[in-house]
C-alpha positions as CSV (number, residue, x, y, z in Angstrom):
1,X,12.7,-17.5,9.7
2,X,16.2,-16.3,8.1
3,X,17.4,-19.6,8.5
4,X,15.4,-21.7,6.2
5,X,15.8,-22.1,2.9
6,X,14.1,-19.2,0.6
7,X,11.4,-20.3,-1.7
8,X,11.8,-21.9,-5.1
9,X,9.9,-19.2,-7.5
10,X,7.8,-20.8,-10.3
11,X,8.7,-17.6,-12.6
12,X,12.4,-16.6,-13.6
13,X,10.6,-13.1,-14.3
14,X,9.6,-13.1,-10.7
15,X,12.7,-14.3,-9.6
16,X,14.7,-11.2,-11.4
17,X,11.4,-8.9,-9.7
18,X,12.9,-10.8,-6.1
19,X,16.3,-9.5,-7.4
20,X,15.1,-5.7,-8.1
21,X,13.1,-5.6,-5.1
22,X,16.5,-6.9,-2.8
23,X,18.3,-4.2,-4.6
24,X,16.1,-1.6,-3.2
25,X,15.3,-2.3,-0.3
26,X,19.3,-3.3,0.7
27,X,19.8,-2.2,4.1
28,X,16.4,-3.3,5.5
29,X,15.3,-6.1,4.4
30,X,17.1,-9.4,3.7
31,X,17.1,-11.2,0.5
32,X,15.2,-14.0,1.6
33,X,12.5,-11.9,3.2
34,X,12.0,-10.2,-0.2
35,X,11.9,-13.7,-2.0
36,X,9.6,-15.1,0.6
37,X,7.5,-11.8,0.0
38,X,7.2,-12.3,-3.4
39,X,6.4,-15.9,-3.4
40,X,3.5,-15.3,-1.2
41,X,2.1,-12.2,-3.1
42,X,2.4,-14.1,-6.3
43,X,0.3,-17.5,-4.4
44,X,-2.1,-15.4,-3.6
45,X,-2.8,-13.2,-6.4
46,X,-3.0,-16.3,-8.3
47,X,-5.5,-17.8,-6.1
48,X,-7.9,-15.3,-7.8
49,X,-6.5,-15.0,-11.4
50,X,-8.2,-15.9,-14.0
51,X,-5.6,-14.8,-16.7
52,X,-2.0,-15.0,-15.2
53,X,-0.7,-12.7,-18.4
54,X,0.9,-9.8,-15.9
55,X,0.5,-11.8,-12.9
56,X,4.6,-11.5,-12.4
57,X,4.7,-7.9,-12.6
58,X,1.7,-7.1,-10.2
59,X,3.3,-9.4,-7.5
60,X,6.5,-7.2,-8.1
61,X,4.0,-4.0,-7.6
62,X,1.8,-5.6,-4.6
63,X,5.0,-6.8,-2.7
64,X,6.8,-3.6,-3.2
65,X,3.7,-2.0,-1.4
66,X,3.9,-4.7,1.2
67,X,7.4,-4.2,2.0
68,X,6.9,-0.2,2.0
69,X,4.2,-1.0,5.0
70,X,6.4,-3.1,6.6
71,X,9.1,-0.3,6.5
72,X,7.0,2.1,7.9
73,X,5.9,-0.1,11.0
74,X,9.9,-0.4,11.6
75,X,9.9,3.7,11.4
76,X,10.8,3.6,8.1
77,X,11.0,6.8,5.8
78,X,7.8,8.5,5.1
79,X,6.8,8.0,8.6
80,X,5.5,11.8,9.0
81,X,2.5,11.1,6.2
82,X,-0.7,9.6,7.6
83,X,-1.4,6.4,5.9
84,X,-5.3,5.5,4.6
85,X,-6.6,2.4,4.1
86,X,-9.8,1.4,2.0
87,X,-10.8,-2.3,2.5
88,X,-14.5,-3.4,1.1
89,X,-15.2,-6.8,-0.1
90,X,-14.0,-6.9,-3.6
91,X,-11.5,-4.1,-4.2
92,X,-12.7,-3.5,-7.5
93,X,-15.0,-0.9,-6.9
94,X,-16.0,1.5,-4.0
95,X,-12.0,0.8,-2.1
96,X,-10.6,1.5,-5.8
97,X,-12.3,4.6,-6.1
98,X,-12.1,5.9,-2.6
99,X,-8.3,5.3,-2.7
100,X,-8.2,7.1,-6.4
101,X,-10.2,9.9,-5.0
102,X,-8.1,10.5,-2.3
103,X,-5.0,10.0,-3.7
104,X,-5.8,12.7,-6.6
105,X,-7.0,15.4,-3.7
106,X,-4.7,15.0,-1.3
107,X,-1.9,15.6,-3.8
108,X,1.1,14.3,-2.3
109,X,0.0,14.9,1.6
110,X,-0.9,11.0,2.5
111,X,0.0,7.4,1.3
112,X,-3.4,5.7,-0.3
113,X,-3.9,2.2,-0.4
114,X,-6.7,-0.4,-0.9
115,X,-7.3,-4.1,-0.5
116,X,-10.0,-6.9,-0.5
117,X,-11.0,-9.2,1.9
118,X,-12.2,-10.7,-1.5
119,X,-10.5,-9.7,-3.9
120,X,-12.1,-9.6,-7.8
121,X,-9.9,-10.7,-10.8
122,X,-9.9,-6.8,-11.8
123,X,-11.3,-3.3,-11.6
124,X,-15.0,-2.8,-12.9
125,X,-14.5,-1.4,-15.9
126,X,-17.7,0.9,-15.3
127,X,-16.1,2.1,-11.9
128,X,-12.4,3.3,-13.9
129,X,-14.6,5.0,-16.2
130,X,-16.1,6.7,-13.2
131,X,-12.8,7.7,-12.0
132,X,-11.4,9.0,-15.1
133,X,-14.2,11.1,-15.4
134,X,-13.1,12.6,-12.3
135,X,-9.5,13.4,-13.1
136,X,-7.9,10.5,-11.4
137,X,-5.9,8.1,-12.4
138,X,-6.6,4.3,-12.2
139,X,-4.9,3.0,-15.1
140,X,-2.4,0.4,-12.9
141,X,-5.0,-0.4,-10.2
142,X,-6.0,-3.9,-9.6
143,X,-7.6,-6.0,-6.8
144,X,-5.6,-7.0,-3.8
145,X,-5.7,-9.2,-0.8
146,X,-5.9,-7.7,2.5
147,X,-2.4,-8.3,4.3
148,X,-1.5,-8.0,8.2
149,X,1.3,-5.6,7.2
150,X,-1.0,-3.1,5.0
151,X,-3.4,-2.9,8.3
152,X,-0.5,-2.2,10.7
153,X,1.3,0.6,8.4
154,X,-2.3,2.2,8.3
155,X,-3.1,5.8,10.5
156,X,-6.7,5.0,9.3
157,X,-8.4,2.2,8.2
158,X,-11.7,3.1,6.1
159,X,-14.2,-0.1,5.5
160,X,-16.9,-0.2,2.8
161,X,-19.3,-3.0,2.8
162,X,-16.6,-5.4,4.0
163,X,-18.5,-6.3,7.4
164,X,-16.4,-7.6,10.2
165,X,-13.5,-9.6,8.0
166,X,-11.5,-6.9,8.4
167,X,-8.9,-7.2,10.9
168,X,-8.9,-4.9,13.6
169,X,-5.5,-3.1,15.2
170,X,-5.1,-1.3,18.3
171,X,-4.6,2.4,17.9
172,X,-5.6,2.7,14.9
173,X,-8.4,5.3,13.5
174,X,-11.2,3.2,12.0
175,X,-14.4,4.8,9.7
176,X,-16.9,2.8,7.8
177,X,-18.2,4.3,4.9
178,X,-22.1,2.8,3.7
179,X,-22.0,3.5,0.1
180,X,-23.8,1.3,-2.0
181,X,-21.7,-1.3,-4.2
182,X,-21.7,-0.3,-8.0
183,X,-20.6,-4.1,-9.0
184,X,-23.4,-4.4,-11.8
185,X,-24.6,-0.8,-12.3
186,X,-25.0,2.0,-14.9
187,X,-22.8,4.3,-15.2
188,X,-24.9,6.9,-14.0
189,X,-25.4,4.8,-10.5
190,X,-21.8,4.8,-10.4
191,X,-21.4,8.1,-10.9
192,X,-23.9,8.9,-7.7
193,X,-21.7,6.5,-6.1
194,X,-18.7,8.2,-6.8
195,X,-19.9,11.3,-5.7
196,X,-21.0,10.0,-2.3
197,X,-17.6,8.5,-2.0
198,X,-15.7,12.1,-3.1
199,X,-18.2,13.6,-0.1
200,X,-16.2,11.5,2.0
201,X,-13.5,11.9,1.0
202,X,-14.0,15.9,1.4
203,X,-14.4,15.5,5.3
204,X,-12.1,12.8,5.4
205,X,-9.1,15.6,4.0
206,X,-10.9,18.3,6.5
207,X,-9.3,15.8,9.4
208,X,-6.1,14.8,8.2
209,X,-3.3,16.5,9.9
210,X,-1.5,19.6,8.2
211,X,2.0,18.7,6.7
């Protein structure tokens, strides 16, 4: 793989977003594997774009998240946190707020992420309302592809409405969550949703291990 040529990338923006990435992650990764990253994280958040006006700088943001999972399948830092998942269709609604949720409680004590099998073009707008409400933050969330690497890195993976197109890995601590999809609703469905979700999410914190 080392030995082919890296990628042409269509962007010089994403090309100096290669360059930051190699910088950081010197010592683990090569240069190429970061620029090959990046090229495929751009293809295929592009393959459900609409409007490519920050397209460059959420490839930077969903490769660096890429390559952290990767480093933590190698035994990379951060190892000791358990690592949660939240995959439903879309990933612009029940997975976003589920991983928000989460993220906001468990203050620190596990490493949130989401994906779509599906991805949307962006967060409902209705559902970040939802979570602002709740005192989370959502403000640089936006829908992502489900990746091999993202499963691996996960402790548990948590499904919500995504059926069976999510990959399944050995060892690995698997929940499904039936809360209703909010794509469409009021904002006092979502709410309800939201609530169910933060139920969840309650028990969910009950099991993780102490740090």
């Amino acid at each position: 793989m080392t030995s082919s040529p890296p990628p042409v990338l269509p962007d010089q923006r994403l090309a100096a977003g290669a360059a930051r990435l190699a910088v950081r992650y010197r010592g683990r990764f090569s240069t190429e594997t970061v620029q090959r990253l990046v090229a495929d994280s751009y293809a295929q958040l592009a393959e459900h774009a609409h409007v490519r006006t920050h397209l460059v700088v959420l490839a930077e943001r969903f490769t660096a998240e890429r390559l952290d999972a990767l480093a933590h399948v190698e035994g990379g830092p951060g190892v000791g946190l358990p690592r949660v998942l939240f995959v439903c269709s879309h990933n612009a609604g029940r997975s976003q707020m589920a991983a928000a949720l989460l993220a906001h409680r468990a203050q620190g004590q596990a490493v949130v992420s989401s994906a779509g099998t599906h991805p949307a073009t962006a967060v409902e707008p209705v559902v970040a309302q939802a979570i602002t409400e709740a005192g989370a933050h959502i403000a640089n969330a936006f829908p992502k592809p489900l990746t091999d690497e993202v499963v691996q890195a996960a402790d548990i993976v948590i499904t919500m409405g995504c059926g069976d197109a999510c990959p399944v890995v050995p060892g690995r601590r698997y929940l499904d969550w039936p809360v209703a999809d909010p794509e469409g609703a009021p904002i006092g469905v979502v709410r309800i949703i939201r609530d169910e979700i933060d139920a969840h999410i309650t028990e969910l914190l009950d099991s993780l291990p102490s740090r």
